[in-house]
DSSP file (Angstrom, degrees, kcal/mol; ACC not computed):
  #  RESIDUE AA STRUCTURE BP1 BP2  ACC     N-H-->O    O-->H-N    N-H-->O    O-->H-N    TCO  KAPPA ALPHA  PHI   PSI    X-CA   Y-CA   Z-CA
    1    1 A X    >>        0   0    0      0, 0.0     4,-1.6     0, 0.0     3,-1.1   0.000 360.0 360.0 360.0 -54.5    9.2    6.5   -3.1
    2    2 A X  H 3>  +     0   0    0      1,-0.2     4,-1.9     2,-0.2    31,-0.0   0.772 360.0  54.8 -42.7 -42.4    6.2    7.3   -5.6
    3    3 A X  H 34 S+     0   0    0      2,-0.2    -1,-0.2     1,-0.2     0, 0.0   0.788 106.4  46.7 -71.0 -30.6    8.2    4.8   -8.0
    4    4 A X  H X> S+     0   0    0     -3,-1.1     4,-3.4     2,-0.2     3,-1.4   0.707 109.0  53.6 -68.3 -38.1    8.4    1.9   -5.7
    5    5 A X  H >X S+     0   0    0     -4,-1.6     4,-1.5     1,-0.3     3,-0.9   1.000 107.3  50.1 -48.4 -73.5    5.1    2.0   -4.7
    6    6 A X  H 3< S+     0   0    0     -4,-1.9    -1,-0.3     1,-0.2    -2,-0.2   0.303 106.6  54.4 -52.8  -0.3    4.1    1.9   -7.9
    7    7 A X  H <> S+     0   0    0     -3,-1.4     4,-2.0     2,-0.1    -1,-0.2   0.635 106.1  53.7-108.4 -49.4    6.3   -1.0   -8.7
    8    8 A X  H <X S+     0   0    0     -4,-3.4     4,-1.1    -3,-0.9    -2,-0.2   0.599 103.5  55.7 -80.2  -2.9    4.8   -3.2   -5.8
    9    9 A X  H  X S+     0   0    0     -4,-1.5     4,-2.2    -5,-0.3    -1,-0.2   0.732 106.8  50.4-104.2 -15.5    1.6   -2.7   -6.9
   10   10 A X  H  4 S+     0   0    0     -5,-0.4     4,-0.3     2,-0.2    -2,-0.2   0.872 107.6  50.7 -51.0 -42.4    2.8   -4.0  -10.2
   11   11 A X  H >< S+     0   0    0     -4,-2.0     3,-0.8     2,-0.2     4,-0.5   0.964 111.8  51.7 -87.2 -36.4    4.2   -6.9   -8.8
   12   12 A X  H >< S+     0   0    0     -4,-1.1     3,-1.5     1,-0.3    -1,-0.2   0.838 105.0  52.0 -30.2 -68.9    0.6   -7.5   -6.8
   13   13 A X  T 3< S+     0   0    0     -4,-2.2    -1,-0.3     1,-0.2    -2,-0.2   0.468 103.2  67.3 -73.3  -9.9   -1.5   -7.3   -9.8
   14   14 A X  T <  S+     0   0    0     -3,-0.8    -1,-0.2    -4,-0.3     2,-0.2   0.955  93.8  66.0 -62.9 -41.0    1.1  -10.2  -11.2
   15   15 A X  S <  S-     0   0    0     -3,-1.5     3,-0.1    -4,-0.5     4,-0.1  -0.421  88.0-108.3 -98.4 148.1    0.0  -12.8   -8.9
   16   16 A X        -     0   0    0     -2,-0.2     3,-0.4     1,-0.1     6,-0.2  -0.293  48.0 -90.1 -65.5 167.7   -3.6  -14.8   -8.5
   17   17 A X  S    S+     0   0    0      1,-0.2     5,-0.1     5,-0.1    -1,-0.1   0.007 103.3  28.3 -76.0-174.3   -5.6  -14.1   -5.8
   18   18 A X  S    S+     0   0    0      1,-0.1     2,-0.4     4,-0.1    -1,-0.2   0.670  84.6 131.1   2.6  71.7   -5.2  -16.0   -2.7
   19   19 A X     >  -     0   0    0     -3,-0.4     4,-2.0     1,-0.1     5,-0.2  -0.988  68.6-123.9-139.3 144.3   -1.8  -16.9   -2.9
   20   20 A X  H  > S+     0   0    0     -2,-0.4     4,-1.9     1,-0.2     5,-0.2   0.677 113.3  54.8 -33.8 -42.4    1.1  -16.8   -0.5
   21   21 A X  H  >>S+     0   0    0      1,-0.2     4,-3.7     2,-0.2     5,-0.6   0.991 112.3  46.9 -52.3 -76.1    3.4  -14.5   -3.3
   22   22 A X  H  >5S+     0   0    0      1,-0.2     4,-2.0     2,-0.2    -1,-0.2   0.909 111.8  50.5 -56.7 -26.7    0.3  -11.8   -3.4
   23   23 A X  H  <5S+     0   0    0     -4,-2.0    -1,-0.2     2,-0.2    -2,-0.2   0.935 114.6  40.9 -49.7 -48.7    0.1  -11.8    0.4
   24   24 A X  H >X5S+     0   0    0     -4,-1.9     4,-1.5    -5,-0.2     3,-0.7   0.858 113.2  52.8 -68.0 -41.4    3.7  -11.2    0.7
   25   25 A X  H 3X5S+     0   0    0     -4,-3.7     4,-1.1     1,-0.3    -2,-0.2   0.900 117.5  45.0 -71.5 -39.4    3.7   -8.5   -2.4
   26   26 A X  H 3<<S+     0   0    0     -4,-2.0     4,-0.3    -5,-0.6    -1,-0.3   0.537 107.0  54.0 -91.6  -3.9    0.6   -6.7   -0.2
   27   27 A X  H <> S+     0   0    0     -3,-0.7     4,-1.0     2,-0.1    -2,-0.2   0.675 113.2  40.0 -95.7 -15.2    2.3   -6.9    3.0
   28   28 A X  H  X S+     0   0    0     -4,-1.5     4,-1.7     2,-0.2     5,-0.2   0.816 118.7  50.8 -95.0 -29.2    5.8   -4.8    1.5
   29   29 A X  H  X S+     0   0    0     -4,-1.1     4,-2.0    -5,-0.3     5,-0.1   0.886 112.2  47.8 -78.3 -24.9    3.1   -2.4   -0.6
   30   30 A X  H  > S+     0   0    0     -4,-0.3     4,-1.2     1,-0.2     5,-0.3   0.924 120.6  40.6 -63.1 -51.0    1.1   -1.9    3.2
   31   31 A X  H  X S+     0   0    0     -4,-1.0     4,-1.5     2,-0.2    -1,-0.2   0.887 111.7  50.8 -90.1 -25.9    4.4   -1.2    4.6
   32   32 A X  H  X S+     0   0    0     -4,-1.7     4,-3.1     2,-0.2    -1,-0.2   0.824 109.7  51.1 -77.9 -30.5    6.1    0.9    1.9
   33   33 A X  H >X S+     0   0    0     -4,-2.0     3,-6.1    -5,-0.2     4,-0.6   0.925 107.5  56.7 -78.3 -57.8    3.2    3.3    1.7
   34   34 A X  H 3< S+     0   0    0     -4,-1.2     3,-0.4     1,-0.4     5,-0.2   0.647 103.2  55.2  10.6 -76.1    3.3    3.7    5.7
   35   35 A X  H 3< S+     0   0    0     -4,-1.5    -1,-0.4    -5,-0.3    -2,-0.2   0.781  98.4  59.9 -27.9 -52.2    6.5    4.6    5.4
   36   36 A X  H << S-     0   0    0     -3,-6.1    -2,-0.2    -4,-3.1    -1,-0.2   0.881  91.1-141.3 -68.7 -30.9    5.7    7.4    3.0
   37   37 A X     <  +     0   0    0     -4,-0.6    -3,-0.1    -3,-0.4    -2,-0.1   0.778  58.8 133.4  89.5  32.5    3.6    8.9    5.4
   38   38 A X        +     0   0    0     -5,-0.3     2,-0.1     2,-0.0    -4,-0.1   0.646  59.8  70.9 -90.0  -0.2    1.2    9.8    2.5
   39   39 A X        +     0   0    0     -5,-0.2     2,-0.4    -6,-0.1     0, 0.0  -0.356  67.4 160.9-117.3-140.7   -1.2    8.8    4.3
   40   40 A X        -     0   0    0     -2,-0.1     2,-0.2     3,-0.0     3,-0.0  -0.796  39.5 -99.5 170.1 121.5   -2.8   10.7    7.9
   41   41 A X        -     0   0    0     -2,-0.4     2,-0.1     1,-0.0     3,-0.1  -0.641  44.8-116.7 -41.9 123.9   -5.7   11.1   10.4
   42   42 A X        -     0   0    0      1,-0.2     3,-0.1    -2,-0.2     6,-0.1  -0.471  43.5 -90.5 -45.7 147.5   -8.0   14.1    9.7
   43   43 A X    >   -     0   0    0      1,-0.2     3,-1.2    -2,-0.1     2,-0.6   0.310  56.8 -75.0 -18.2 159.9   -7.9   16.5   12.5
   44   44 A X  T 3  S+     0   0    0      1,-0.2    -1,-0.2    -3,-0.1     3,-0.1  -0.703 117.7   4.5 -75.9 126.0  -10.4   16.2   15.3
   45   45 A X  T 3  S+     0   0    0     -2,-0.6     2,-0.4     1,-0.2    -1,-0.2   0.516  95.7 112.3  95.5  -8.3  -13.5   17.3   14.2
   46   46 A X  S <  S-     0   0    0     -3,-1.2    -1,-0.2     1,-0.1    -4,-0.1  -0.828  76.5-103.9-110.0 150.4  -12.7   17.9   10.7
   47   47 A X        -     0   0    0     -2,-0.4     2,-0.2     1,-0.1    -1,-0.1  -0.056  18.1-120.0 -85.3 168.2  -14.8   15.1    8.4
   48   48 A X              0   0    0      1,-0.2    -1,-0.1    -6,-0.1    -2,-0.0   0.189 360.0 360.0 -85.9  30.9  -13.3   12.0    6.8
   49   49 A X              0   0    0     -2,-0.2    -1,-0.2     0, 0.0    -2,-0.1   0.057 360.0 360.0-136.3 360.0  -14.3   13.0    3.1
């Protein structure tokens, strides 16, 4: 998972800004890290730093 990731954000950094290709290459890196579930809500209460 850690490898893919790291692969689509390769393919990101390939493409110019505003262009259909890098939109699509940030919407499959948005959705692969999701997936990994690396990321998370803090607790209630507990601070976001």
């Amino acid at each position: 998972m850690k490898e893919q990731i790291r692969q689509l954000v390769c393919q990101v950094q390939r493409y110019p800004r505003d262009t259909q290709e890098r939109q699509q290459a940030l919407g499959k890196l948005v959705k692969q890290i999701l997936r990994s579930r690396k990321i998370c809500r803090p607790s209630k209460g507990q601070p976001l730093s």
